[in-house]
MARLO-33482 format. One line per 3 residues: number of its first residue (from 1); their letters; for each residue x, y, z of N, C-alpha, C, O. Coordinates in pm, 1 decimal, m for minus. Example, Ala and Ser with C-alpha at 12.3 -4.5 7.8 and 13.67 -1.06 7.14 Angstrom:
1> AS> 1319.0 m569.0 780.0 1230.0 m450.0 780.0 1320.0 m330.0 780.0 1423.6 m331.9 846.5; 1285.0 m225.0 708.0 1367.0 m106.0 714.0 1290.0 3.0 787.0 1340.9 113.8 803.9
end
This chain:
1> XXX> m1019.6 811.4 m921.3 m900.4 784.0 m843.4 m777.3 836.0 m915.1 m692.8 890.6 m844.1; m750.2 825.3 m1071.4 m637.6 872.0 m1112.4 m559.3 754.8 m1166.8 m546.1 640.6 m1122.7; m498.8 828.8 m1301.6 m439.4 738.5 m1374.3 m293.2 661.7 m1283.7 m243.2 557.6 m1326.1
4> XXX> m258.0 708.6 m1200.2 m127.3 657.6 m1124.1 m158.7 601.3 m1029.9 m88.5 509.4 m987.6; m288.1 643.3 m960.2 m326.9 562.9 m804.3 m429.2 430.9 m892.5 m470.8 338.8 m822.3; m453.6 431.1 m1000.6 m537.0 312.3 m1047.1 m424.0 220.3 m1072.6 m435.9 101.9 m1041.0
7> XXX> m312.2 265.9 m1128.5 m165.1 162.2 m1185.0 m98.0 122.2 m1048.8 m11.7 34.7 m1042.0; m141.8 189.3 m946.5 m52.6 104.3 m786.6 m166.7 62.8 m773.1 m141.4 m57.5 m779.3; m267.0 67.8 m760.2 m361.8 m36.0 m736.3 m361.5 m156.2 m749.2 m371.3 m241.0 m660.6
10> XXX> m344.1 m177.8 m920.2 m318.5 m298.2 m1001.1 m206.9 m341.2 m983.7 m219.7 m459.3 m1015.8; m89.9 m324.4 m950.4 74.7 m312.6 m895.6 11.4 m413.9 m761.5 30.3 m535.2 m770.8; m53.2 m366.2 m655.6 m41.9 m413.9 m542.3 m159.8 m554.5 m554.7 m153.0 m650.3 m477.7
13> XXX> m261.2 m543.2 m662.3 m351.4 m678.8 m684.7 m241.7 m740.3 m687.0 m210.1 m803.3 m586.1; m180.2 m739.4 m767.5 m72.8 m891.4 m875.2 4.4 m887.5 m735.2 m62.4 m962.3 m663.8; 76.9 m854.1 m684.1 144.0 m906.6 m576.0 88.4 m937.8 m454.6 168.0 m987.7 m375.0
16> XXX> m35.1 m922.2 m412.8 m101.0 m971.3 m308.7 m210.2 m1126.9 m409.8 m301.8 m1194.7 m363.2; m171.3 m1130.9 m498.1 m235.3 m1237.9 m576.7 m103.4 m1332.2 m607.7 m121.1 m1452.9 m624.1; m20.0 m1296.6 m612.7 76.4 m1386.7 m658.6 185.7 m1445.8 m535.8 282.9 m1520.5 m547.2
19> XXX> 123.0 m1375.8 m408.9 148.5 m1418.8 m270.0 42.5 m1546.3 m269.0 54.2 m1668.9 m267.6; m47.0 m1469.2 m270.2 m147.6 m1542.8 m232.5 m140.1 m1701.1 m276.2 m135.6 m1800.1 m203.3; m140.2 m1693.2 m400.0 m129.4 m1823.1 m506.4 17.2 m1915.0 m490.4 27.2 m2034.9 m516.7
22> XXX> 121.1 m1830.1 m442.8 241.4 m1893.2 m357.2 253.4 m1924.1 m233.3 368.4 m1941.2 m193.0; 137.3 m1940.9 m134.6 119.6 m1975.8 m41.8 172.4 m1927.0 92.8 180.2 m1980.7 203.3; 214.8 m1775.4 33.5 241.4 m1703.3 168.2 140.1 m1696.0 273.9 26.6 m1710.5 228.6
25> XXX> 145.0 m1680.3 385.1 99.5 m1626.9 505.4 133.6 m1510.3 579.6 77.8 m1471.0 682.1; 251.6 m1446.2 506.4 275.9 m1302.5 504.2 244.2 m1222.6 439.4 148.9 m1280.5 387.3; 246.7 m1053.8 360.8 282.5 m978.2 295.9 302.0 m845.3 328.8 217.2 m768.6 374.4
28> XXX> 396.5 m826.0 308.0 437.6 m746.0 344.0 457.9 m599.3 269.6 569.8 m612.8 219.9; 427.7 m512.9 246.7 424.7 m407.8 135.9 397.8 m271.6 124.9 282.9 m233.2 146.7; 501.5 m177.6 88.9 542.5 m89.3 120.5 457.1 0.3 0.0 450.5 m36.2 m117.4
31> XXX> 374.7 162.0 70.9 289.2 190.9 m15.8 338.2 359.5 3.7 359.6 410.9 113.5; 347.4 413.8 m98.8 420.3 528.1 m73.7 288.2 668.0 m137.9 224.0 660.6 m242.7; 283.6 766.2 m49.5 188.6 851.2 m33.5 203.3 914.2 m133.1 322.2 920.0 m164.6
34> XXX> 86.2 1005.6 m251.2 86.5 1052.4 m341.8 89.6 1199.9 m323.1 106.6 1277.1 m417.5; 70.7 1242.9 m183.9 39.8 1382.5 m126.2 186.7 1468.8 m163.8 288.1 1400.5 m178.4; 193.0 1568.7 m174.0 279.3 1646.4 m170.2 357.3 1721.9 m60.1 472.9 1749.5 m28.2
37> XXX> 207.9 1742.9 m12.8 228.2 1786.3 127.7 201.3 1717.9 270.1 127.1 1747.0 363.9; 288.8 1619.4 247.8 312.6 1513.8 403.5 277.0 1583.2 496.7 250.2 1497.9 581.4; 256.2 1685.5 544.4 265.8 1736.0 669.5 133.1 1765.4 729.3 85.9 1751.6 842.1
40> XXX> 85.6 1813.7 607.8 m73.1 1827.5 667.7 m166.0 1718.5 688.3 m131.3 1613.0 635.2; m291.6 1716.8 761.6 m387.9 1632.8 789.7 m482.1 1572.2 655.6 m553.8 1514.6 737.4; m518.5 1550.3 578.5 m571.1 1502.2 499.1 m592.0 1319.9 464.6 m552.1 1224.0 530.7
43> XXX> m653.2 1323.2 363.3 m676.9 1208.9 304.2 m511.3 1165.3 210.6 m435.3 1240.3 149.2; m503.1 999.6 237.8 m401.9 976.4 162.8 m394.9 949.4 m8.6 m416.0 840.8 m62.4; m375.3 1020.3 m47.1 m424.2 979.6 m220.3 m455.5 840.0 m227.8 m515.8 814.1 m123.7
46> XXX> m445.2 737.6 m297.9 m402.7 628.4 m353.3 m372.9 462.1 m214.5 m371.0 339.3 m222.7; m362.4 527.2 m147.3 m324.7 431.7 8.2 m429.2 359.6 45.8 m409.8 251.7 101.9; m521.7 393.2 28.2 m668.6 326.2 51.7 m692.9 232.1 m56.5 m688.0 109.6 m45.8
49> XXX> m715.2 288.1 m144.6 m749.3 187.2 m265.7 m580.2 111.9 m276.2 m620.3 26.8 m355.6; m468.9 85.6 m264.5 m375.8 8.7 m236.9 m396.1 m102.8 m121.3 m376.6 m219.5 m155.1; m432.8 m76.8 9.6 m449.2 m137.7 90.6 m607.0 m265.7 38.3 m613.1 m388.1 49.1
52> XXX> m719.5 m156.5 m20.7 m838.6 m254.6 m33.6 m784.6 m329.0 m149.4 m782.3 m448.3 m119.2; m741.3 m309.8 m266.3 m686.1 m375.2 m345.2 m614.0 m510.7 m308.3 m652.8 m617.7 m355.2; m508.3 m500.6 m222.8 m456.9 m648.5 m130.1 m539.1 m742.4 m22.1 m516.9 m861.4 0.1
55> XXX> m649.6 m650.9 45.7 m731.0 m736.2 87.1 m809.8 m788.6 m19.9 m867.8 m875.1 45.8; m851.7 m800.3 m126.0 m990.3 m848.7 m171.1 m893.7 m975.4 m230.2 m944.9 m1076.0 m279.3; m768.2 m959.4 m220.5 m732.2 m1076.5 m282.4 m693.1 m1196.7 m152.3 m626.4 m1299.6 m163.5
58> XXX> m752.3 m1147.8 m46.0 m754.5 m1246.9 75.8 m645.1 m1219.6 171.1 m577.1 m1306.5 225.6; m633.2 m1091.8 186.9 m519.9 m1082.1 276.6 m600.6 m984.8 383.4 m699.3 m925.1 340.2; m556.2 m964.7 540.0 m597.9 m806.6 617.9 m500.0 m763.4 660.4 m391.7 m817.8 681.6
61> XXX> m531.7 m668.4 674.1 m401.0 m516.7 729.5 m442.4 m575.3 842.8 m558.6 m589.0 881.2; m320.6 m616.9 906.6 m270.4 m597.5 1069.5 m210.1 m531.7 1100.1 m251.9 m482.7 1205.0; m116.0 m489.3 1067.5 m9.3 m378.8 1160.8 16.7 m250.4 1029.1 m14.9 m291.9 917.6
64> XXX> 58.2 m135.4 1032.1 136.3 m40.9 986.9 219.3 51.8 1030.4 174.4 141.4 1101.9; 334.7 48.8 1001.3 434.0 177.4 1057.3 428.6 279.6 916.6 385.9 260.1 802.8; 484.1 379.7 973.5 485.6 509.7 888.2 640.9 565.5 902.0 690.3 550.6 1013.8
67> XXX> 702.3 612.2 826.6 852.3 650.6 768.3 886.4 782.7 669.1 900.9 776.5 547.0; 894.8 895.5 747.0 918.4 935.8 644.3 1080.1 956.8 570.5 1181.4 922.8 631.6; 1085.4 1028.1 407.2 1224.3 990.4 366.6 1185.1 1166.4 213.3 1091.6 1228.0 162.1
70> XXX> 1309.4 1161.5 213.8 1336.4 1256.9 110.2 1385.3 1188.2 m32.9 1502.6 1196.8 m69.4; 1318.1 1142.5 m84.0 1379.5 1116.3 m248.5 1386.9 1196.0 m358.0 1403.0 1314.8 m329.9; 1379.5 1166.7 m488.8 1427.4 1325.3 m598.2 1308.6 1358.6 m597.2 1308.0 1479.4 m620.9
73> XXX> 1174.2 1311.3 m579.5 1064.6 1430.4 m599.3 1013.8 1446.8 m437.1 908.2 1409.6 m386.0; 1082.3 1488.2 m401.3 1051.5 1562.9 m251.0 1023.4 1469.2 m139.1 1067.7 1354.4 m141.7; 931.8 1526.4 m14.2 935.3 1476.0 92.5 811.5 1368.4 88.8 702.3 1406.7 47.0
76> XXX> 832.1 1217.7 138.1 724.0 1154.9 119.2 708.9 1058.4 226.1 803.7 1043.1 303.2; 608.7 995.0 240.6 582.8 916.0 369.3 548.5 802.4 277.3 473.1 789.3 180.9; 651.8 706.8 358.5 615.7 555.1 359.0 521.8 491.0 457.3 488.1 535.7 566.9
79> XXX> 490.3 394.6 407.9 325.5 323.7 505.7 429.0 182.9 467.0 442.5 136.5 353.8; 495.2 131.8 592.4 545.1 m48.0 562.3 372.1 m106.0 616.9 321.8 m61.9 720.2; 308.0 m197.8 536.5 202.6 m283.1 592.5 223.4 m419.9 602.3 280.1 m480.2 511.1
82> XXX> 173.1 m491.5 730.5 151.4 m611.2 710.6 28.0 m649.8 700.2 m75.3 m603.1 748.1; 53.2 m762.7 615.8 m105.3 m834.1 581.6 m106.0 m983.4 591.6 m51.4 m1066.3 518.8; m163.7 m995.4 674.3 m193.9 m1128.6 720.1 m291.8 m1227.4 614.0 m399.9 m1181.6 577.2
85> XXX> m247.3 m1365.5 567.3 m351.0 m1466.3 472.5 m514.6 m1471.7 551.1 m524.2 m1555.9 640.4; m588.2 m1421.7 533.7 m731.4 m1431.0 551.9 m734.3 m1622.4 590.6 m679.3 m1707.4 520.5; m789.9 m1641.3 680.3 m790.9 m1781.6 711.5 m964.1 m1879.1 666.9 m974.8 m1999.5 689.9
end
């Protein structure tokens, strides 16, 4: 997976764990694409293993919007997710 998509991985455990353990029923969390090239069809680097990472700690993806934005290292797509407390 990669030394940077393994460190958002672990980034998105602790906060879907420390929801969790605070008794949210929301989470909400914004996962930003490792691709370079937004435009084309492909696989999302790192977005997958971000997303399974927050479920195993008891949460599911219900909804996602997509955003894109220009910051200093170029053009990138945001993924806002919601994740619902596993009941």
């Amino acid at each position: 997976m990669g030394f940077i998509n393994n460190a958002k991985a672990d980034v998105a455990t602790k906060a879907a764990a420390d929801a969790y353990q605070a008794g949210k029923q929301v989470l909400t969390y914004k996962i930003i694409e490792a691709n370079m090239n937004h435009r084309a069809t492909a696989v999302m680097p790192g977005v997958g293993e971000q997303i399974e990472a927050i479920e195993a700690q008891g949460w599911h993806l219900t909804n996602m919007a997509a955003a894109e934005g220009k910051a200093l290292t170029g053009d990138r797509t945001a993924l806002i997710c919601l994740f619902r407390r596993r009941q």
